[in-house]
Each structure stands twice: as structure tokens, then as C-alpha cells.
N, C-alpha and C positions, 0 to 999 in steps of 0.2 A: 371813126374807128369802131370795128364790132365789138361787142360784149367779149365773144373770144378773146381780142387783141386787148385788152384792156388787164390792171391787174387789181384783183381783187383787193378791198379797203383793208381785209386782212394782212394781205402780200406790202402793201402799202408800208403800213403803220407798221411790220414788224421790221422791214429795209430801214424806214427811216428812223425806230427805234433804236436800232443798233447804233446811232452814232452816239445814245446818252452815254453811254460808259466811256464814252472818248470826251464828252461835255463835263460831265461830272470830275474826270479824274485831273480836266485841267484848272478847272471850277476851284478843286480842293488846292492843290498845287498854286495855283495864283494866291489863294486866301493861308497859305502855308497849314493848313488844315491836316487830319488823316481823318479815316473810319477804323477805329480796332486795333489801331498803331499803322495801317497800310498808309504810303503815301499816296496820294494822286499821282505823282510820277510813275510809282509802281502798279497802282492799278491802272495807268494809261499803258503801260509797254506792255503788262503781262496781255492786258485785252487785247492789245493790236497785233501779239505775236498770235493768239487764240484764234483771232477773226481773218487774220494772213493764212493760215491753216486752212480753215473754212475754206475762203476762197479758193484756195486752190488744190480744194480737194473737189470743189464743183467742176472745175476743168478736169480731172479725172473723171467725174461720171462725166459728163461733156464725151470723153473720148470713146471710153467706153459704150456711152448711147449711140455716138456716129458709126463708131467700128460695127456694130450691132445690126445699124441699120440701115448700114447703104453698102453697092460694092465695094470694095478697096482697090486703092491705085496704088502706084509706090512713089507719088506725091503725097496722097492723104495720109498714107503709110507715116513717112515721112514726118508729114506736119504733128501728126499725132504723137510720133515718139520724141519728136522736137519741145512736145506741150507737159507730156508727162514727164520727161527731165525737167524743164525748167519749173514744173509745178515743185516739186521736191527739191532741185536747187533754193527755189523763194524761200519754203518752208523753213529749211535747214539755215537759211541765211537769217528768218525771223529767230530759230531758236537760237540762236550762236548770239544774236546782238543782247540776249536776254543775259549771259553767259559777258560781257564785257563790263566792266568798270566804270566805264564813262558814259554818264547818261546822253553825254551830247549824239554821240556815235552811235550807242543804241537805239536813238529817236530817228537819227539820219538812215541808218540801215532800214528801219523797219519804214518811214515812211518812203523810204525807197522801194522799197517791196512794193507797196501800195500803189507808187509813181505806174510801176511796170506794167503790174497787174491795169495799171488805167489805161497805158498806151496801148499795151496786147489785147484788150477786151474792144477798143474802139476799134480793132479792126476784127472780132466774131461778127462774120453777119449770119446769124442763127436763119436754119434754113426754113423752122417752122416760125408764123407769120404773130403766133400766139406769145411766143419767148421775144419779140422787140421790145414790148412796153418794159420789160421786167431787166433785161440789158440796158436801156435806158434808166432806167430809176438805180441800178448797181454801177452805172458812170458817174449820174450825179452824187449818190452816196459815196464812192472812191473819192470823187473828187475831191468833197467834203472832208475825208479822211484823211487826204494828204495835208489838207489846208491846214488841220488842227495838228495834225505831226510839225509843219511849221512852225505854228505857233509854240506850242508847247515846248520845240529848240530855244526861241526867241525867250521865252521866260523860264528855260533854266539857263542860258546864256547871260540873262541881264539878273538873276537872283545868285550867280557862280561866282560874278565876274569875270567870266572865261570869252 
């Protein structure tokens, strides 16, 4: 792989950073802990609706850089307006589960969101040769991300009795 193709130790360590606030918040949550009165429960949903955001507001530039820079067909057309609704469906679905009562269904919406975003990113194949490494390492951190949204159901499930 060229230096190109590679992503910098920066790009690295700040992908893989992002999952502490999802580590942390189940960290406290398991030890029934908070920081400040916040619980882990709440600082795992608020981050993961935050970082739901993010995401897919990089499919936005996403779109907007394709539209920009190549012809347009009225399939890419298409796909594009297909990308930016479902980006803003995601988002609105992370803020809405923020907005619900029951933290089970709040954890299962938002790490659904994540689910999607993992399935729809496995099939970008970014057309520049430089953006794979960096797709790759935003699949395994998704993936990771769902993994701990599980978790974090399983132990408010088994500390609810629910």
C-alpha cells in the first residue's frame, strides 16, 4: 500500500478515539457510577445520537463532493437524493430516540442507525484509491459501535429487569 493509500497515525488514533465516550459511558453505567450527576447511560445515547450526526453528515459532503466532480446521470442523480434523505431520516431517527422514555428502545434505535450506516458504507466504493484505508477503519469502528450499543441494551436489560 502507498503512503497515499494509508491513513495518517493522526486519522488513526482520532477514528479509534471516538469509541472512548461509548467505552466510558458503559464503564460508568456497568459500575452504576455518573460524572456531575450525568449517567453513562446518558452520556452513551447523547454521544451516539452526536456521532450518528457526524456520520451522516459526511455522506452529505460525500454527495455534494461527487455532484461537484463528476458528470451526473439520473442514476447517480438518483442515488444521491436517495443518500441525502436517508442521511436526515438516520439523524432525525437518532434525535427522536433521544426524546423517548425507555432507554431500551432508545439504545436499539440509535444502534440501529449505526447497523445501517455499517451496511450502506460496505457498499461505498470510494472512487479515489486514498479514501479506502479510511472506509475501512470507519467499518471497523461502526462495527465496534454497534457491538457496544448491544451491550449496553444487555445491561440495562439485566440492571431494569426488563
Amino acid at each position: 500500500m502507498s503512503a497515499a493509500q494509508q491513513l495518517s497515525t493522526q486519522q488513526r488514533l482520532l477514528g479509534y478515539l471516538g469509541l472512548l465516550p461509548f467505552i466510558v459511558g458503559l464503564s460508568l453505567e456497568w459500575g452504576t457510577l455518573d460524572i456531575a450527576g450525568v449517567s453513562g447511560l446518558w452520556l452513551f445515547e447523547t454521544y451516539s445520537a452526536c456521532i450518528a450526526s457526524f456520520v451522516c453528515g459526511i455522506w452529505w459532503g460525500a454527495v455534494i463532493n461527487n455532484t461537484s466532480n463528476n458528470t451526473s446521470n439520473d442514476t447517480s442523480n438518483n442515488r444521491s437524493s436517495a443518500t441525502l434523505v436517508l442521511s436526515n431520516v438516520l439523524c432525525l431517527l437518532a434525535w427522536v430516540s433521544l426524546l423517548l422514555d425507555n432507554p431500551i428502545v432508545t439504545l436499539l434505535l440509535l444502534g440501529g442507525v449505526f447497523f445501517v450506516v455499517l451496511v450502506l458504507e460496505k457498499q461505498l466504493k470510494p472512487h479515489r484509491a486514498d479514501l479506502q484505508p479510511y472506509f475501512a477503519m470507519r467499518r471497523q469502528v461502526t462495527g465496534s459501535v454497534v457491538i457496544l450499543h448491544l451491550v449496553m441494551v444487555m445491561d440495562v436489560a439485566i440492571s431494569t429487569g426488563a
